[in-house]
ZAMARGU-4260 file (C-alpha; in steps of 0.2 Angstrom, whole numbers, plus 5000, padded with zeros to 4 digits):
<rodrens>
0) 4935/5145/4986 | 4927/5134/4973 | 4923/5149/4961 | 4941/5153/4963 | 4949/5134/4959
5) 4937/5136/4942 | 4942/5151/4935 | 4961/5146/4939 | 4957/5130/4929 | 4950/5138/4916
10) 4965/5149/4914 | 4977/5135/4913 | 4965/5125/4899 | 4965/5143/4890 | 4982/5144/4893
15) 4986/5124/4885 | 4975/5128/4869 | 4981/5145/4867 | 5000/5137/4868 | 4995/5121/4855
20) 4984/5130/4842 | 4989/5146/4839 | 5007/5149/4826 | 5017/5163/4827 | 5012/5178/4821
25) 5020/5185/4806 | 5028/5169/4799 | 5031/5169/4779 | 5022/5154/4770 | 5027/5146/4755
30) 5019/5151/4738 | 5020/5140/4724 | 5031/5130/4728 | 5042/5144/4734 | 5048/5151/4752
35) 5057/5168/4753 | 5066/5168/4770 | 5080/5182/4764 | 5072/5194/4774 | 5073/5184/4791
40) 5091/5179/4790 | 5091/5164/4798 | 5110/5165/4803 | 5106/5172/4820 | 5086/5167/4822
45) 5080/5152/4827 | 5071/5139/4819 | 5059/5143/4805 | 5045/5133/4799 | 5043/5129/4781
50) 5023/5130/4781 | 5015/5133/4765 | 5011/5126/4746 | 5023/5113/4742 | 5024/5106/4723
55) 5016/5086/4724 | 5019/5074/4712 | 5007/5062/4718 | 5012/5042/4714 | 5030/5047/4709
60) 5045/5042/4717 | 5055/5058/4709 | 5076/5062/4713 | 5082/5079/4712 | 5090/5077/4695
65) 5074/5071/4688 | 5069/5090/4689 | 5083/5096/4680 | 5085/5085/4665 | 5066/5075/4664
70) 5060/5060/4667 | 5066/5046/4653 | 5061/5053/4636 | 5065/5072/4639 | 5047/5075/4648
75) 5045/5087/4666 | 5039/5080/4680 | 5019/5078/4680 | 5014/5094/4694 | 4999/5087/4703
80) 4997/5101/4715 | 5002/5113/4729 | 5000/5103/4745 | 4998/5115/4760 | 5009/5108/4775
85) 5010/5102/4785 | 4995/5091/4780 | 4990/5074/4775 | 4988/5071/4757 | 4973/5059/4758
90) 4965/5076/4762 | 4970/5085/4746 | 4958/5083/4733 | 4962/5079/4713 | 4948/5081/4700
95) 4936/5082/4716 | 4941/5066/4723 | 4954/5066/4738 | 4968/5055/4737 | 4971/5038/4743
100) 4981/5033/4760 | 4992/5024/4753 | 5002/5027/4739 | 5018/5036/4738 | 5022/5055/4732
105) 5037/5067/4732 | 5035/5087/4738 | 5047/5101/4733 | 5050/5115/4739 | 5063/5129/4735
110) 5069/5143/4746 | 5078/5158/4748 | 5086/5160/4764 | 5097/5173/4759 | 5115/5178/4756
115) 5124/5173/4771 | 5134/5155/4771 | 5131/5145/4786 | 5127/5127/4792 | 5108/5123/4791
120) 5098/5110/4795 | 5082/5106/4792 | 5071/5095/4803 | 5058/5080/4798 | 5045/5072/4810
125) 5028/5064/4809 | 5032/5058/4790 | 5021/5042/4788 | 5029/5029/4785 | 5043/5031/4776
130) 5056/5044/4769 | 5071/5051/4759 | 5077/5070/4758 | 5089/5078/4745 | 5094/5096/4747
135) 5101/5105/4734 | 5103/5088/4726 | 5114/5076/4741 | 5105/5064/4749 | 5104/5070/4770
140) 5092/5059/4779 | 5083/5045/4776 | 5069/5034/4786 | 5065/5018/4781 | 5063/5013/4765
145) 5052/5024/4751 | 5044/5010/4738 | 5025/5011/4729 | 5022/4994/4735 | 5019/4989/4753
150) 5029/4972/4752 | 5046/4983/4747 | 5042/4996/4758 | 5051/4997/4775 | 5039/5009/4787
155) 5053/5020/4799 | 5044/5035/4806 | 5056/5043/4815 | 5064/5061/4818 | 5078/5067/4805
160) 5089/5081/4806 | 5096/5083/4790 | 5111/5097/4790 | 5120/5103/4775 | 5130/5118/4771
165) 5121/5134/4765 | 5130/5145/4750 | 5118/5159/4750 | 5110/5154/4734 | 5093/5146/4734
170) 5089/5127/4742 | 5080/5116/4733 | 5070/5100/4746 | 5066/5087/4737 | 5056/5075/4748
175) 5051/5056/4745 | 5037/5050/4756 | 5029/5035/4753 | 5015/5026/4764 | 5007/5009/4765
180) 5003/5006/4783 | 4995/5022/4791 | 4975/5031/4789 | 4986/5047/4787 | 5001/5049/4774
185) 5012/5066/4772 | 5021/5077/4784 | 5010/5079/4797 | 5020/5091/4807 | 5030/5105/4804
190) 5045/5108/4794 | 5059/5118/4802 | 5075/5124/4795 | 5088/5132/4806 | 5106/5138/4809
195) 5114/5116/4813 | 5118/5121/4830 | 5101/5129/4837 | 5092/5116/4828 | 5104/5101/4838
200) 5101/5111/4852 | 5082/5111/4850 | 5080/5095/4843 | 5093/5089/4862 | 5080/5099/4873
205) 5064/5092/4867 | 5072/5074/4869 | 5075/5078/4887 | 5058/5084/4890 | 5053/5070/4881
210) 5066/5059/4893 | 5061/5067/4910 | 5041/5066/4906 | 5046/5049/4903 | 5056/5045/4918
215) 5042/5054/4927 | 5029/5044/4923 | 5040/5027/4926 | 5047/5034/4945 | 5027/5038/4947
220) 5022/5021/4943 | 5033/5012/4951 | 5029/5021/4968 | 5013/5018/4966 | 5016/5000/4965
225) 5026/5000/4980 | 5013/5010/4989 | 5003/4996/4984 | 5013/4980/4989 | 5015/4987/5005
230) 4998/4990/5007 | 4989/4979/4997 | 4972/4983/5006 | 4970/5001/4996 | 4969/4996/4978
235) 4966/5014/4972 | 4988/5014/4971 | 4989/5000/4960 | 4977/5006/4945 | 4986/5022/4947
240) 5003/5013/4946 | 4998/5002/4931 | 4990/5023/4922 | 5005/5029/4923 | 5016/5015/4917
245) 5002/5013/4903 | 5005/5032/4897 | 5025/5030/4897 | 5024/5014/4884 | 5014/5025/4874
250) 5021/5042/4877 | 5039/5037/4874 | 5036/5025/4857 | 5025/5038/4848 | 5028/5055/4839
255) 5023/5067/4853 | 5041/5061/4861 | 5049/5061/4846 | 5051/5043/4847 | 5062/5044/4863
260) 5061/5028/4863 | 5072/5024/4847 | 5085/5031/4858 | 5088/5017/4869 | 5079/5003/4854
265) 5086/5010/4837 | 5083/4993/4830 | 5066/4988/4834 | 5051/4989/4819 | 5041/5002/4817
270) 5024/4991/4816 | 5031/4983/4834 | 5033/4999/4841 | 5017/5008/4834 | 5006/4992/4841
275) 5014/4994/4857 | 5010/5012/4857 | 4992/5011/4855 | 4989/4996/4864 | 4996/5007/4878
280) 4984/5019/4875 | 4970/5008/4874 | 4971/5000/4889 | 4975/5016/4900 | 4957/5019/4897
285) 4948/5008/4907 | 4963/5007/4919 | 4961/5026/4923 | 4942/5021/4926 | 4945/5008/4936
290) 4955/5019/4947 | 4941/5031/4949 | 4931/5018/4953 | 4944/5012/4968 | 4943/5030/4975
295) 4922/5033/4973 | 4913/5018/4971 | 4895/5024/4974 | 4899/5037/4959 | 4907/5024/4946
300) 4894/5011/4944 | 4902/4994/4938 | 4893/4991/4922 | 4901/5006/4913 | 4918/4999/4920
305) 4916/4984/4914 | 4908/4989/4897 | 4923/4999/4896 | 4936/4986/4897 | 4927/4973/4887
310) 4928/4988/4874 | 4947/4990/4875 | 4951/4971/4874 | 4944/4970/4859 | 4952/4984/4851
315) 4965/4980/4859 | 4966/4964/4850 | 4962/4971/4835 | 4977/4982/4836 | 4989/4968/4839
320) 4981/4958/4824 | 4975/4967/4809 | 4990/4975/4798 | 4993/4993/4804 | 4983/5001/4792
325) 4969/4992/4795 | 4971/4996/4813 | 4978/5014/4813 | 4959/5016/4802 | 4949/5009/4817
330) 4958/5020/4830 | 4947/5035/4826 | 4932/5025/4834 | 4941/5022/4850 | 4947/5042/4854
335) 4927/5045/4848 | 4922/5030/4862 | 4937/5039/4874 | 4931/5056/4874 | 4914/5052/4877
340) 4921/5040/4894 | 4935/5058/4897 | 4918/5069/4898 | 4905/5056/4910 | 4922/5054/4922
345) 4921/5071/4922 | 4904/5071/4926 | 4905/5058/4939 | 4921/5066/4948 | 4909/5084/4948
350) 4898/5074/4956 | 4910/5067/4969 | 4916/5085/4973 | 4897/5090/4977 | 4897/5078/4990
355) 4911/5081/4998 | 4922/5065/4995 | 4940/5065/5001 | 4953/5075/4989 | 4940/5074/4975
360) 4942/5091/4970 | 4960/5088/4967 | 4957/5074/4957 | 4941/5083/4947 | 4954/5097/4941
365) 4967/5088/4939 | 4957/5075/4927 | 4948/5092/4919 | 4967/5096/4914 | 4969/5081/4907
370) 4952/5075/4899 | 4953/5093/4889 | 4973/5090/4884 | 4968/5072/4879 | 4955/5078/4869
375) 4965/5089/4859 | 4975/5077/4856 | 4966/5066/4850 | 4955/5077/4836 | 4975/5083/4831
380) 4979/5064/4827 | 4961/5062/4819 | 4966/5080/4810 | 4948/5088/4815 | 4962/5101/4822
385) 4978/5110/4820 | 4987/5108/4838 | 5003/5102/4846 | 5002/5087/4856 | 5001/5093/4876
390) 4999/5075/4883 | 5015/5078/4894 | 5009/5094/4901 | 4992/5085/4906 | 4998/5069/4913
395) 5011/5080/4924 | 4998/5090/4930 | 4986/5076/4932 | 4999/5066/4943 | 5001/5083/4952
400) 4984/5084/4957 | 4985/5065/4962 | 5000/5069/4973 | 4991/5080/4981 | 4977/5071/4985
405) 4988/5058/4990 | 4995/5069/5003 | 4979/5074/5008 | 4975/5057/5013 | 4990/5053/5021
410) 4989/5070/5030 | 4971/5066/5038 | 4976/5047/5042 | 4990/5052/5050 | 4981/5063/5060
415) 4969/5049/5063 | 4981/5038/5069 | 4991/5050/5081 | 4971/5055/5088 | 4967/5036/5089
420) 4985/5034/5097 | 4983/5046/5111 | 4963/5040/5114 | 4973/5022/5116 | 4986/5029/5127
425) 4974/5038/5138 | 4963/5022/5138 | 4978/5010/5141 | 4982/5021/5157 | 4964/5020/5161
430) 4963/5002/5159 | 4979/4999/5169 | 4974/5009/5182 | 4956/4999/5182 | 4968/4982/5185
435) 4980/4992/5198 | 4962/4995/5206 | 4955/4979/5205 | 4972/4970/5209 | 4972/4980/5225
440) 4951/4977/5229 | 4956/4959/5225 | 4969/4958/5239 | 4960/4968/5250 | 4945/4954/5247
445) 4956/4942/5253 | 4964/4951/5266 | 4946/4952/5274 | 4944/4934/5271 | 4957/4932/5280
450) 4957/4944/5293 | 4939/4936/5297 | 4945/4918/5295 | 4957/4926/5309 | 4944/4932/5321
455) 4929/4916/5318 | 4947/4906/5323 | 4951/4917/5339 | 4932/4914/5343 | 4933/4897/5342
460) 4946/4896/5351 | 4943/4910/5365 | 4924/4907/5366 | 4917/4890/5360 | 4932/4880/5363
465) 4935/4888/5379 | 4918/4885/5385 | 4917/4868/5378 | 4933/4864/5390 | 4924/4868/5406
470) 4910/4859/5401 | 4921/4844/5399 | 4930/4849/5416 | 4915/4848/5426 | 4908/4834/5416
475) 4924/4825/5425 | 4921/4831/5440 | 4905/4826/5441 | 4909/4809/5435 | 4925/4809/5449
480) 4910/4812/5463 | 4896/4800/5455 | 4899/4781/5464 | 4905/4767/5452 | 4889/4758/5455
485) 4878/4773/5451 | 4867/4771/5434 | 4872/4790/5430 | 4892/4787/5431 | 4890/4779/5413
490) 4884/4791/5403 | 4892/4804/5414 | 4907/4795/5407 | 4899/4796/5386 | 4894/4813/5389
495) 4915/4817/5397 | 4920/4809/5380 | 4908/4817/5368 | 4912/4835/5376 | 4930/4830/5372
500) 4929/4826/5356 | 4920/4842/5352 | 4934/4851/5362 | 4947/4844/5350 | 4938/4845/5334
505) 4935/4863/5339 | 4951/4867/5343 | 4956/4859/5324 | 4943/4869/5316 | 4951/4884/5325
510) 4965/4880/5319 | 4960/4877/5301 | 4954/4893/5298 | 4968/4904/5307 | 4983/4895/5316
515) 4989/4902/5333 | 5005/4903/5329 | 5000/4914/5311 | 5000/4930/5322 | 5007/4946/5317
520) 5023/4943/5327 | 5026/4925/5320 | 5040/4924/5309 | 5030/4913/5295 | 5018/4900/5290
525) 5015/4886/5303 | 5017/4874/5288 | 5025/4860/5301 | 5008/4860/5312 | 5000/4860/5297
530) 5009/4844/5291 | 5009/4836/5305 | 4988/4836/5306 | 4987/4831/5287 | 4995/4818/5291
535) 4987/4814/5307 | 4972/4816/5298 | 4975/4804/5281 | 4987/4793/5287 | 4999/4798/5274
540) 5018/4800/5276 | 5020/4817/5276 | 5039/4827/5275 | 5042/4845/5281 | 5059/4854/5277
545) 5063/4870/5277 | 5079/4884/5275 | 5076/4902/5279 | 5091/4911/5274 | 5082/4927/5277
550) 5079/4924/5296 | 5059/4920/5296 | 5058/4940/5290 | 5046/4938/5276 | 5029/4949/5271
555) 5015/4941/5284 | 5005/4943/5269 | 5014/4932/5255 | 5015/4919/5270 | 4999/4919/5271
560) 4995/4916/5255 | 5007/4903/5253 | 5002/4895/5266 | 4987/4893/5258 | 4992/4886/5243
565) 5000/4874/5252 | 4988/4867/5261 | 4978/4865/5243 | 4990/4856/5236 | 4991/4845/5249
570) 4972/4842/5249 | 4974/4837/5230 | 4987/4826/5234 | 4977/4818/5245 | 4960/4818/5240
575) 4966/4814/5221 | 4985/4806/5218 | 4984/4791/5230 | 4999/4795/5235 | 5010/4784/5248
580) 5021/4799/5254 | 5020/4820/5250 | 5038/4830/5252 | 5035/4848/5257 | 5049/4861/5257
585) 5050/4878/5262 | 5065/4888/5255 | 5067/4909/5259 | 5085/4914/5251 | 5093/4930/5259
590) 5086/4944/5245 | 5083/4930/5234 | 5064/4922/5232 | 5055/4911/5243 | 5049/4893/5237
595) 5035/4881/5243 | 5035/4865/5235 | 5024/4851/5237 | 5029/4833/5230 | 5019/4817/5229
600) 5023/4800/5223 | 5005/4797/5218 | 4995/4792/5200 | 5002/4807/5191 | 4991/4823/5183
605) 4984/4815/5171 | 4975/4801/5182 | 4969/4813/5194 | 4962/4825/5179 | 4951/4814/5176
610) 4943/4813/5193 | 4932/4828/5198 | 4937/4845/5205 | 4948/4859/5197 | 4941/4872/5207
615) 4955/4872/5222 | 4972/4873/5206 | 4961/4889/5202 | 4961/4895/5219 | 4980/4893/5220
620) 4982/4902/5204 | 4973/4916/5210 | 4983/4916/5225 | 4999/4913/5217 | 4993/4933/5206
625) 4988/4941/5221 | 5007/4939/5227 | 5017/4940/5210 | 5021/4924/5212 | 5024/4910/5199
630) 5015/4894/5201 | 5018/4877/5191 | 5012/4861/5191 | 5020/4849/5185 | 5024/4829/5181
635) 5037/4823/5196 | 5053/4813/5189 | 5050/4796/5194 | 5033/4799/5194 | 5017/4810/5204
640) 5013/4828/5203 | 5024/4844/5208 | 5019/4857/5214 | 5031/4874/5214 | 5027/4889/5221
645) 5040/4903/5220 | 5038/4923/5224 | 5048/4936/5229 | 5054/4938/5246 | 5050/4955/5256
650) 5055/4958/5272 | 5041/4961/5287 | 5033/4979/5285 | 5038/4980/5266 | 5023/4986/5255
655) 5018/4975/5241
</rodrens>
């Protein structure tokens, strides 16, 4: 699989260069200052380009009619040369020594395209800086301003489509080009002469490319932005986001769009838009690091991140401060710097494949795409090369590749988070279960409790209590048949009242722990014996009321457990709220709820936190869970503590 995604990527790099370096084959070149195109006919061909020896009159700002008649005193035009185009002229050489970068020069070419009459045009692009075109003597396009000094001169590198009609006799191009703000000066990309209409049609469809790589690269960024502001947690979006964006500014303001963006900014300056350009390419350097970085960290160290962005700052800077010449000179040290940072990320990236990290064989070929394209551009703008720029082609597979590394991501975390989605589910029903489980162990606890506070109450009172009253029975009777005078009738007497104090407290512990009348077959909580022995015991006004609209049916259980509650809370109020009178009501409402509420006219919660205990409200709490029921405590209008227990009522024999 891996020998296969090589030689499929070595394919498509043969397949870029083989597109961007090799010309036509067969294509005539001019001699002399000369082009024979009659052969060709160019009425029904397509574009033809005017590659070859050019006449250069270097440092001469010449007209057409200047060729005809002289210059001013009767004397020809001064022939410097043949410069081969398309070329730069600081790479031609006079009396061994290559001419300056800026200066200003005019070219002429004648050619012969044959007898027919049609409607041509010829095409200009990459002229640095600025230029003028006559053919057959009219003036037909014009960029800028041509002038041999760099204060009159008005730089305009642009695209022009000069058309003009054709008579079938020879066409003379007579080109101005002057130059005082770029390294290279001349045409440094083909000339093309066509039929008007196929060249319109050309020139239309390489402004849409131009326009859709553009619009590419700006719908790319922004998604990647958006990816990032909603998840600002991965960082790896926003770098890629800012990449993208950084190669549209400099993609669509430079000549490998054809200046696209003079579509939508005719007015803006050349040195404004140039600066822009570059500084866009500049900083998309350590931007595009930075975002390898943010995908493999342990294989992008930090120091050559941060050596990287130091570097582009300052040429950066540089680019927005010296004049452009000076800057366009200092490039070439950058693209040097930049290929040696496109060949150690590819080094790194190989690296990241080899151990396996996540979609880093995507990103590894799709980069290998890039790095080479970038390259080429790069020595083609240094001219080290003769190639068309292929940038567009590299960034759209490059963001291809990303896309689908991004998707290969998103794939596996979504799978993630279904796998972690069921393992959650399963372990939510699992932990539900665990509390249905130990809802049910916790009622049957206390069902136990009170199932043995039950029977210890029904052997009290059976056994002990039973036992203790025939004791004090036949105490009486012996005090009945002891004599009034005998020394044994008194304490016969203490003992009678000692066994019946033990009798009654029994019978009230017995009670305490399961009243009599709490039996299966009683029809619900015997909160009025219950009052009425409180009250007894603390001589406290106590109040019972009570409204069963449900006909004393309710779950022996939730009786149970409010009774409970109940007489907790009026141990509280007692014990802790001073109080000088406690209300308790019992309400059951007919398929309704059922209520228990105790009131007090005591110190209030807040001065009785303050004593100790705490341990009986989380008794009654626990209760109050064990019956689904909903318990408050809460300050009193007019003062004291209330306490409000409500649950739902179920009828006897109804499981809970």
């Amino acid at each position: 699989m891996k020998a296969r995604n090589a030689v499929l990527a070595c394919a498509v790099l043969a397949a870029l260069l083989c597109c961007g370096c090799v010309s036509g084959p067969g294509a005539p070149r001019a001699a002399g200052g000369v082009l024979d195109l009659s052969g060709m006919g160019l009425a029904g061909g397509g574009p033809v380009r005017l590659d070859g020896e050019w006449e250069l009159y270097w440092n001469q700002l010449l007209q057409p009619d200047d060729f005809r008649s002289g210059l001013a005193g009767g004397e020809r035009p001064s022939l410097t040369g043949y410069l081969e185009l398309p070329s730069a002229w600081n790479a031609f050489e006079v009396e061994g020594k290559p001419l300056p970068s800026a200066g200003c020069a005019t070219l002429r070419l004648v050619v012969l395209p044959g007898a027919a009459k049609q409607e041509l045009a010829v095409r200009l692009a990459s002229v640095n800086s600025a230029s003028s075109l006559w053919v057959n003597g009219r003036l037909c396009a014009q960029s800028g301003i041509v002038s041999r000094s760099a204060e009159a001169e008005v730089p305009k590198p642009s695209v022009l489509l000069a058309a003009f009609p054709a008579e079938g006799g020879p066409l003379e191009l007579v080109l101005q080009i002057s130059n005082h703000s770029y390294r290279e000066a001349g045409v440094l990309a083909p000339v093309r002469i066509g039929p008007r209409a196929a060249m319109e049609a050309a020139q239309t469809r390489q402004w849409c490319v131009a326009l859709f790589f553009v619009g590419s690269l700006l719908v790319m960024g922004v998604y990647h932005l958006a990816l990032f502001w909603f998840r600002r947690s991965n960082r790896s979006p926003l770098y890629f986001g800012c990449y993208c964006l950084a190669w549209m500014v400099n993609y669509a303001q430079a000549d490998s769009s054809d200046w696209v963006a003079r579509l939508f900014l005719p007015d803006v300056s050349a040195a404004l838009m140039d600066r822009i350009s570059v500084i866009g390419f500049i900083v998309s350097v350590p931007i595009g690091f930075t975002f390898f970085r943010t995908l493999y960290p342990l294989e992008f160290p930090r120091l050559p991140q941060l050596a990287c962005s130091v570097l582009a700052a300052a040429f950066a800077l540089a680019t927005a401060a010296l004049p452009m010449m000076a800057a366009s000179t200092v490039l070439p040290a950058y693209y040097s710097v930049s290929i040696g940072l496109i060949i150690y990320c590819l080094c790194r990236l190989f690296t990241a494949w080899r151990r396996g990290r996540e979609g880093a064989a995507f990103i590894l070929w799709g980069f290998l795409v890039l790095g080479v394209v970038g390259i080429n551009d790069m020595l083609a703008d240094m001219g080290l090369i003769h190639s068309v720029y292929l940038l567009p082609v590299g960034m759209f597979v490059f963001i291809l590749f990303q896309a689908f590394a991004l998707s290969l991501r998103f794939s596996r975390a979504f799978a993630s988070v279904e796998r972690l989605s069921v393992e959650l589910e399963r372990k939510n029903d699992a932990v539900e279960r665990e509390m249905a489980e130990r809802a049910r162990l916790e009622r049957r606890v206390v069902d136990i409790s009170e199932e043995e506070r039950r029977r210890l109450s029904h052997d009290l009172h059976d056994g002990l209590c039973q036992q203790l009253t025939g004791a004090r029975l036949r105490c009486e009777v012996l005090t009945r048949k002891t004599p009034e005078g005998d020394a044994n009738s008194r304490e016969l007497r203490q003992l009678a009242g000692l066994l019946e104090e033990s009798v009654n407290q029994a019978y009230d512990l017995s009670c305490g722990l399961w009243p009599v009348e709490h039996g299966p077959g009683g029809n619900g909580p015997s909160l009025e014996e219950l009052v009425r022995r409180t009250a007894a015991a603390s001589g406290i006004a106590i109040e019972f009321s009570q409204r069963r609209g449900c006909g004393g049916g309710c779950r022996n259980g939730l009786v149970t457990q409010l009774y409970r509650i109940g007489q907790e809370a009026m141990a509280n109020a007692v014990k802790h709220a001073s109080p000088g009178r406690i209300q308790v009501e019992f309400a059951c409402r007919e398929g309704g709820s059922v209520t228990l509420t105790v009131r007090d006219d005591g110190i209030g919660r807040s001065a009785a936190a303050r004593g100790s205990g705490g341990l009986g409200m989380g008794i009654m709490a626990h209760r109050a869970r064990i019956i689904g029921a909903e318990l408050t405590v809460e300050d009193a209008p007019g003062g004291g503590t209330l306490v409000r227990c409500t649950a739902p009522c179920r009828p006897a024999g109804a499981e809970g």
